[in-house]
ZAMARGU-4260 file (C-alpha; in steps of 0.2 Angstrom, whole numbers, plus 5000, padded with zeros to 4 digits):
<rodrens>
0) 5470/5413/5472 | 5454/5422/5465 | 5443/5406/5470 | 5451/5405/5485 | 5443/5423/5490
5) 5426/5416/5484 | 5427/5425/5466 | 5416/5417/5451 | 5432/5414/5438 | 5431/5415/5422
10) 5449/5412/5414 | 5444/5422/5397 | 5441/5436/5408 | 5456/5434/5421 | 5466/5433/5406
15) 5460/5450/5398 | 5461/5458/5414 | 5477/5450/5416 | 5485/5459/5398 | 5477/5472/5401
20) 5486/5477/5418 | 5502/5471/5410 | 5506/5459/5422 | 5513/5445/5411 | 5529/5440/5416
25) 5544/5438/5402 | 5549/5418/5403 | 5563/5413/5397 | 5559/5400/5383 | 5564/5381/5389
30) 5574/5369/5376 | 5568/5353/5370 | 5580/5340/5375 | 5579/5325/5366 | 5571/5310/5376
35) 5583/5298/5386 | 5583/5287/5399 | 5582/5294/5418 | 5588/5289/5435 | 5569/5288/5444
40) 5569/5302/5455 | 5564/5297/5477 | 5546/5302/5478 | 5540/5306/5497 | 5526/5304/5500
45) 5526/5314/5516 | 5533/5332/5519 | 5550/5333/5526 | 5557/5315/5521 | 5569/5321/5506
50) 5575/5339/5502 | 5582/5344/5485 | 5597/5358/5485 | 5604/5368/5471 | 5614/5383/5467
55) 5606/5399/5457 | 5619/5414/5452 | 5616/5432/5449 | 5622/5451/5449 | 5622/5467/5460
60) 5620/5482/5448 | 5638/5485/5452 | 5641/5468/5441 | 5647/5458/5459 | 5639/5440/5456
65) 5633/5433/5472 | 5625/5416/5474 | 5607/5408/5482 | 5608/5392/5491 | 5591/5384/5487
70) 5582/5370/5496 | 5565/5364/5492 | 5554/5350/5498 | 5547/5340/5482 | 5531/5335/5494
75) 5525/5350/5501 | 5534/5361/5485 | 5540/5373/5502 | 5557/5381/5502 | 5564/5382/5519
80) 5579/5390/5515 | 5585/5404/5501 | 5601/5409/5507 | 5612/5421/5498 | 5629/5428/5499
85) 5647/5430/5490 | 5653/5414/5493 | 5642/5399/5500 | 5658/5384/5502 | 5655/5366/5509
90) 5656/5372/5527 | 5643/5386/5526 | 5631/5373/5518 | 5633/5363/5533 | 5630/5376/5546
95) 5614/5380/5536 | 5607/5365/5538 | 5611/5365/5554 | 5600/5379/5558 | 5586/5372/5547
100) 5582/5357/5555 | 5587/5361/5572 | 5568/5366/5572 | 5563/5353/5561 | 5567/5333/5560
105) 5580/5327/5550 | 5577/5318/5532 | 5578/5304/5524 | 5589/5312/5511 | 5595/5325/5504
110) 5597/5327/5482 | 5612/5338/5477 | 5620/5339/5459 | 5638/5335/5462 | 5646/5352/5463
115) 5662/5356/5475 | 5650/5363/5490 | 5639/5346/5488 | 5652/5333/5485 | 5668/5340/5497
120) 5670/5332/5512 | 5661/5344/5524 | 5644/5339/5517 | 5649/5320/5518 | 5654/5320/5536
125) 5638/5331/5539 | 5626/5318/5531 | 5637/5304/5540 | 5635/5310/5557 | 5616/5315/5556
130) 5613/5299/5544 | 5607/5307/5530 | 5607/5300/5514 | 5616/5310/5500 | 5608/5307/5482
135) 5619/5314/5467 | 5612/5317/5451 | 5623/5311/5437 | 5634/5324/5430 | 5628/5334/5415
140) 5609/5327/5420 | 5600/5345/5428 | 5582/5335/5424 | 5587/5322/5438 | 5584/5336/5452
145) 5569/5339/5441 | 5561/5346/5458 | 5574/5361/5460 | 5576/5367/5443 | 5558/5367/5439
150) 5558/5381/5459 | 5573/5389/5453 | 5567/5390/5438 | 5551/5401/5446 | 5566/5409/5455
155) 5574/5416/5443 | 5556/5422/5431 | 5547/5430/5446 | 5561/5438/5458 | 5578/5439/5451
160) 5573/5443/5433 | 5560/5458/5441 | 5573/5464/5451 | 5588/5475/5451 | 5599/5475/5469
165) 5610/5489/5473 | 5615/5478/5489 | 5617/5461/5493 | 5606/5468/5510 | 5594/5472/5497
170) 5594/5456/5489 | 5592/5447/5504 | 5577/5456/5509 | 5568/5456/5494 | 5571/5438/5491
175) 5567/5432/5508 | 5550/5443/5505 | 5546/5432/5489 | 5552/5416/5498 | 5539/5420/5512
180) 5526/5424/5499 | 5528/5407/5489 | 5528/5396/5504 | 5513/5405/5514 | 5501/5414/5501
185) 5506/5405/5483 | 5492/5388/5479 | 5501/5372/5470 | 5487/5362/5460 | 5500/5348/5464
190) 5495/5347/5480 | 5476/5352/5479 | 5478/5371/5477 | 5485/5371/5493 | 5499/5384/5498
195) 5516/5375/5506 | 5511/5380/5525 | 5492/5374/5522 | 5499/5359/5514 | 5510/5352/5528
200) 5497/5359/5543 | 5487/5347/5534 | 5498/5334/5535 | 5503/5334/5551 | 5484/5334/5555
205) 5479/5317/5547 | 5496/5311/5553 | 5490/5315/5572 | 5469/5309/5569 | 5478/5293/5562
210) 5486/5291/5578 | 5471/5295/5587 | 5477/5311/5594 | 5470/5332/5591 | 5479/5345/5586
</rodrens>
């Protein structure tokens, strides 16, 4: 973000600064799994193609757990969707995707562990209707939605571990806030230093001078 705004960087000195200002974040440490085989996981080449859906749990001060329905797109790494609330069941998911991509087209698929919001009937009916494929991970295998964990695990460092909500009004206004933040200001290397937003206008672009159209 520094050379976005046309600075010189010199990561020595950004890191210094960086301690000095005590800005470093407390990550959780990662275990080391032991190497295994893996089912390949889809890789769209084109934004909007496959989604990937997850749960994330956590706690009002008052010790109320709520949970956060989150969706991310491994193309363009945007997340459309953080919602969060008590209780999130099957039917809930459905009407949220509803909303979602009544603005947007429809994907290719959509990758979900197999939990009971996911794999109850309300979701199957969804996918069935709007001709959605539904990609399960195996049970037990987290590393197969590698795309989500690796968001959520962002997620839970940079706004839920920084955070303590009084409300659930609260936590859906501060979370929203970051959600905005990591799709519209936040770069990827991944996808050329781009942010999300830049990534997909950019997209859509290329996709219209390759039909011979402007923008």
């Amino acid at each position: 973000m520094i050379k976005r705004e046309g600075w010189k960087v010199n990561h020595k000195k950004v890191e210094r600064i960086y301690g000095e200002e005590r800005l470093s974040l407390r990550v959780r440490k990662r275990r080391k799994f032991a190497s295994v085989p893996r089912i390949p996981l889809p890789k769209p080449d084109q934004p909007g193609k496959v989604y990937a859906m997850d749960f994330v749990h956590d706690r009002l001060a008052s010790g109320r757990r709520f949970k956060c329905l989150t969706m991310i797109d491994p193309c363009s790494k945007e997340a459309p969707v953080i919602e969060v609330d008590f209780s999130i069941p099957g039917l809930r998911v459905c009407r949220i995707l509803d909303r979602i991509f009544a603005n947007r087209p429809l994907p290719e698929a959509i990758v979900v562990d197999n939990g009971p919001e996911f794999s109850g009937s309300a979701l199957d009916a969804w996918a069935f209707k709007n001709k959605v494929q539904l990609h399960f991970i195996q049970p037990g295998k987290p590393v197969q939605n590698a795309y989500c964990e690796s968001f959520n695990g962002k997620f839970r460092d940079e706004c839920l571990n920084k955070n303590w909500f009084l409300t659930l009004q609260e936590a859906r206004a501060i979370i929203e806030a970051w959600r905005k933040e990591y799709n519209e200001d936040r770069t990827h290397s991944s996808i050329g230093d781009l942010t999300p937003a830049e990534f997909i206008k950019t997209k859509q672009q290329m996709a219209l001078a390759s039909n011979g159209l402007t923008s």
